[in-house]
Residue, then its C-alpha position, 0 to 999 in steps of 0.5 A: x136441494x134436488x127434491x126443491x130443484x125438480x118438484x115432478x122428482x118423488x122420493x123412495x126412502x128405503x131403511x137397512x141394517x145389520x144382522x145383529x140383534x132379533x129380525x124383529x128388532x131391527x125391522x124397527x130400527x131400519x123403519x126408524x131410520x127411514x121414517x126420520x129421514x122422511x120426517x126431515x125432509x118434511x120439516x124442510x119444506x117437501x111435501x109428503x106426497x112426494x116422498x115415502x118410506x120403508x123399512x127392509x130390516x136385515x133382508x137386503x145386506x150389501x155386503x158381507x155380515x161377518x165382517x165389522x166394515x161389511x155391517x157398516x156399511x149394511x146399516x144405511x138409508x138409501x135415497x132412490x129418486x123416481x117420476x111417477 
């Protein structure tokens, strides 16, 4: 709705995981789920110019990797609004 209620807003989509599993592999998954946030936001009537996406893999944790509630919440998509 925001996106709808500010048309000068861009979108930043920024995908993460946890470290379990290869580098690689989660590279993927964190673009995957950036990618389909970015998909359904488009498919709900935002233009694409205004969003973009990327994927940060398990580079960028926000909390503590040995934990099972610190991976949990390493596996996030983040929204960052911006004025270009």
């Amino acid at each position: 709705q925001v996106m709808r209620d500010y048309p000068a807003y861009h979108l930043r989509i920024k995908g993460h995981t946890d470290n379990v599993g290869k580098p690689e592999s989660n590279q993927t998954l964190s673009e995957n789920r950036a990618r389909t946030c970015f998909q359904y936001l488009v498919n709900n009537g935002i233009a694409a110019e205004r969003l973009g996406f990327a994927g940060f893999g398990q580079t960028m944790p926000i909390a503590d990797n040995r934990t099972a509630a610190g991976r949990s919440l390493n596996r996030r998509v983040e929204f960052e609004l911006y004025l270009p």
